[in-house]
KOLTI-219013 format. One record per residue: x, y, z of N, C-alpha, C in turn. Coordinates in steps of 0.1 Angstrom, whole numbers, plus 5000, padded with zeros to 4 digits. Last residue first. Layout:
N
XYZXYZXYZ/...
This chain:
225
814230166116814930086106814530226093/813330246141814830276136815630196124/810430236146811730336142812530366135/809029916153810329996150810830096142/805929946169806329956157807730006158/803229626175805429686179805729786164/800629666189801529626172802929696179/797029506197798629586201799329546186/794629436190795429506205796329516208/793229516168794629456169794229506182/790529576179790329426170791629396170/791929636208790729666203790829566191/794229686230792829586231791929606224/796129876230794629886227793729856232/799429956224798729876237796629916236/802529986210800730046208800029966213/805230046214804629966218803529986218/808430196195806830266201805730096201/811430116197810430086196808730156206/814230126188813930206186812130186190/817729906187815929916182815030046190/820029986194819629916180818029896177/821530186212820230156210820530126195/824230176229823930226216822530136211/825530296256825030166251824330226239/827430316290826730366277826630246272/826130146314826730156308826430266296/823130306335823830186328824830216320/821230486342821630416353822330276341/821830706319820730616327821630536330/823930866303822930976309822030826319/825530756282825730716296825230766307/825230806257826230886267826230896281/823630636249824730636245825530746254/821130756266821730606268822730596260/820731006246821030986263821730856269/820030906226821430946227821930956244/817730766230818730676232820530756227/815730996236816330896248817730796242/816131116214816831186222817031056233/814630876198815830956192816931006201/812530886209813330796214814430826209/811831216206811331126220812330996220/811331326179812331286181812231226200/809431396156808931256169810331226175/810431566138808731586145808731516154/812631436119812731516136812131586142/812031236099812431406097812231456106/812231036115813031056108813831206098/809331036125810831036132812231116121/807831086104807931216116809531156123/808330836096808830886088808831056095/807430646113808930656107809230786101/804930806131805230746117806430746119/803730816171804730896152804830766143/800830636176802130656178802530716167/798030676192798230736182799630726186/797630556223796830616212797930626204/798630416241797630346243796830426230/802730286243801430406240799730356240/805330306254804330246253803230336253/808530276236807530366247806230296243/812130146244810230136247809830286248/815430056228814230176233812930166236/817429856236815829876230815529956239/820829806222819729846237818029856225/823429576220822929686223821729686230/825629326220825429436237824329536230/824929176199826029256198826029336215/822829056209822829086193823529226196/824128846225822828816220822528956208/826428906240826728796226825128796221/825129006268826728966258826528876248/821329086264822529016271824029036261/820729426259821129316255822129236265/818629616279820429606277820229456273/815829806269816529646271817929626268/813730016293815030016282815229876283/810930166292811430056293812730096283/809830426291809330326296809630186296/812330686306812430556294811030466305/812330996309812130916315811430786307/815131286302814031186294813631056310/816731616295816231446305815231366297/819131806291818331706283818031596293/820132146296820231996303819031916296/823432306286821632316284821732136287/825632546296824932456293823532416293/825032866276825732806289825732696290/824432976252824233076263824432966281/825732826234826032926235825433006246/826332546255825132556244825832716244/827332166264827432316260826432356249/825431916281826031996270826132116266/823831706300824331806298825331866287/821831406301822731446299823131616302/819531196321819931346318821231326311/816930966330818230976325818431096322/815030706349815430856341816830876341/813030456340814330476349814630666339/810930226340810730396345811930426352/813329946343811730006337811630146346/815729806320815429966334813929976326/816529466320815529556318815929666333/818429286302818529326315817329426312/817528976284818329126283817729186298/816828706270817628786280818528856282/814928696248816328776245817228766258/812828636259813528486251814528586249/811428816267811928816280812728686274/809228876244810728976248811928926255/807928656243808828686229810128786233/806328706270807628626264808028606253/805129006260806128956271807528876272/803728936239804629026237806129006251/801728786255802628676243804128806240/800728936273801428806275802428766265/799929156255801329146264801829036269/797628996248798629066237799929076244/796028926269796328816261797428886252/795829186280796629106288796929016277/794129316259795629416264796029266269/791929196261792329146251793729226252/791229246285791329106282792229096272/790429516286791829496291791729336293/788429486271789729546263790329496267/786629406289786529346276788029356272/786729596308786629466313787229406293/785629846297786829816296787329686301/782429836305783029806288784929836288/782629826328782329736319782429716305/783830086340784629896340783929756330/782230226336783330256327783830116325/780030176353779730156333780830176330/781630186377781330066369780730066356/784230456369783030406377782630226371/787530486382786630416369785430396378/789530566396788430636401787530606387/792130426397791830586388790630626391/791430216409792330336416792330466413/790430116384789730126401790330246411/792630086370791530166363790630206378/794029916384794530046379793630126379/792429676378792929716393793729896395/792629636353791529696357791729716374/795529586348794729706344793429706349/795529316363796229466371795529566363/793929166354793229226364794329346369/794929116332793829186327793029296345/797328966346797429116341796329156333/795828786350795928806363796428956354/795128646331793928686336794528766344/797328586318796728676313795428686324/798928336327799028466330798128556331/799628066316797828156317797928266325/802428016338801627986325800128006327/804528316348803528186349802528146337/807628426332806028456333805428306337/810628486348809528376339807928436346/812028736359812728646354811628516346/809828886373811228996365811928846359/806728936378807628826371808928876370/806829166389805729036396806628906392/807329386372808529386391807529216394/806529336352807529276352808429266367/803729386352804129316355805629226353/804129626364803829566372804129406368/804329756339805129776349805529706358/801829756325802929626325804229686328/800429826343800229706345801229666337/801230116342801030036356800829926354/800230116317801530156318801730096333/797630086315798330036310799330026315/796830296331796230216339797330096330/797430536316798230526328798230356335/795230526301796830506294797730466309/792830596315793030416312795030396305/793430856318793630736332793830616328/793130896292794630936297794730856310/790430846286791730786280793130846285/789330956312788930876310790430826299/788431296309790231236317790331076313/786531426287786631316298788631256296/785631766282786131656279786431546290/783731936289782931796286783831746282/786332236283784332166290784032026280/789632096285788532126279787332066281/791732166309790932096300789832156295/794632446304793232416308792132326299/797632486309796332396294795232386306/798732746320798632606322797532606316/801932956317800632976314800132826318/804233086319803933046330802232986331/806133186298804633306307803533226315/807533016295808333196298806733266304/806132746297807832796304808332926303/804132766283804532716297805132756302/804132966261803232966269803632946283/806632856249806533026255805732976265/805632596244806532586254806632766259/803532686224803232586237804032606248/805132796203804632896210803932826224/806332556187807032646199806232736203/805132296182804432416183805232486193/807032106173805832076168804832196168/809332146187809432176174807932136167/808732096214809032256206808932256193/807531916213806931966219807032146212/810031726215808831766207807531806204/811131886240811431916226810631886216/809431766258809631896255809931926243/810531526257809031526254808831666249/812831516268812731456255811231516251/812431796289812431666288812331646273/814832076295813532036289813931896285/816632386304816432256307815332156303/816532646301818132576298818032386304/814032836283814432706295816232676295/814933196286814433066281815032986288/815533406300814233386308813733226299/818233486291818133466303816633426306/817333596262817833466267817933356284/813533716263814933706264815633596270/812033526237811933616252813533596252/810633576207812033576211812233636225/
């Protein structure tokens, strides 16, 4: 219990679950200033290759933002591994990731245009805050959305899809639901209150995007049902 004046009055979606999963993490960080030191012989390797994902299908929507070309996939196998290069992948690493990020592009391909048949407006890496009273003053809620989808007019009522895209281990419905995995939860109150660069808007889908390349290389899992 540090004192009130020295707790955060500010913390991303991520934070929070963060707090309620192990509030002594956030003491650590945020009242005593402390930093996670990696662990001997652990490899940065799955957190560069998550990033390397996240950059490619980033990328590939500022490439295409309105039709995907037909046989795509080689060219977003090559942004992930154009990622992975940048991350400082040696070549044993690129060769056994060559493989994956084949089977990542063939999966987002198809994921892509199944998405891009709704036309809906897309915020990719867009951040969003609200503010609200709290008894010791206001307290500020941010989040940064790996993809939001503003329904077109008339295509299933104006609402919104929540993205996060993950390369490991996504929450169960059911962490969500009992308020362990609240991450899109908080992003799409934020997007109902008008916290991101868009109308308010009331998220009707809720969706963790699991990006592999491995026997599934990917699964959409919705939330919010």
């Amino acid at each position: 219990t540090p004192p009130v004046d020295r707790r955060p009055r500010e913390l991303p979606v991520t934070g929070v679950e963060r707090w309620l999963r192990d509030p002594y993490a956030v003491y650590a960080q945020r009242i005593l200033g402390l930093k996670v030191l990696d662990r001997p012989g652990a490899s940065a390797e799955a957190m560069a290759r998550g990033n390397a994902v996240h950059e490619a299908i980033e990328r590939i929507v500022r490439t295409w933002p309105d039709v995907l070309p037909e046989d795509c996939a080689d060219q977003i196998a090559d942004f992930i591994v154009d990622a992975m290069v940048e991350a400082g992948f040696e070549d044993s690493a690129l060769a056994r990731e060559r493989p994956l990020a084949r089977n990542c592009a063939r999966w987002l391909e198809t994921f892509e245009r199944d998405r891009g048949a709704r036309g809906a407006t897309l915020l990719i890496e867009q951040s969003g805050r609200i503010a609200f009273p709290a008894p010791a003053g206001p307290f500020v809620l941010t989040a940064r959305a790996d993809r939001i989808e503003l329904d077109a007019p008339g295509n299933t009522g104006g609402g919104a899809a929540v993205h996060d895209f993950k390369t490991g281990q996504t929450p169960s419905q059911k962490q969500v639901v009992q308020g362990f995995a609240p991450q899109l939860t908080l992003t799409a109150a934020i997007l109902a209150e008008g916290g991101f660069p868009a109308p308010p808007t009331e998220a009707t889908e809720l969706l963790y995007v699991k990006v592999t390349g491995r026997r599934d290389p990917g699964k959409v899992e919705d939330v919010s049902r």
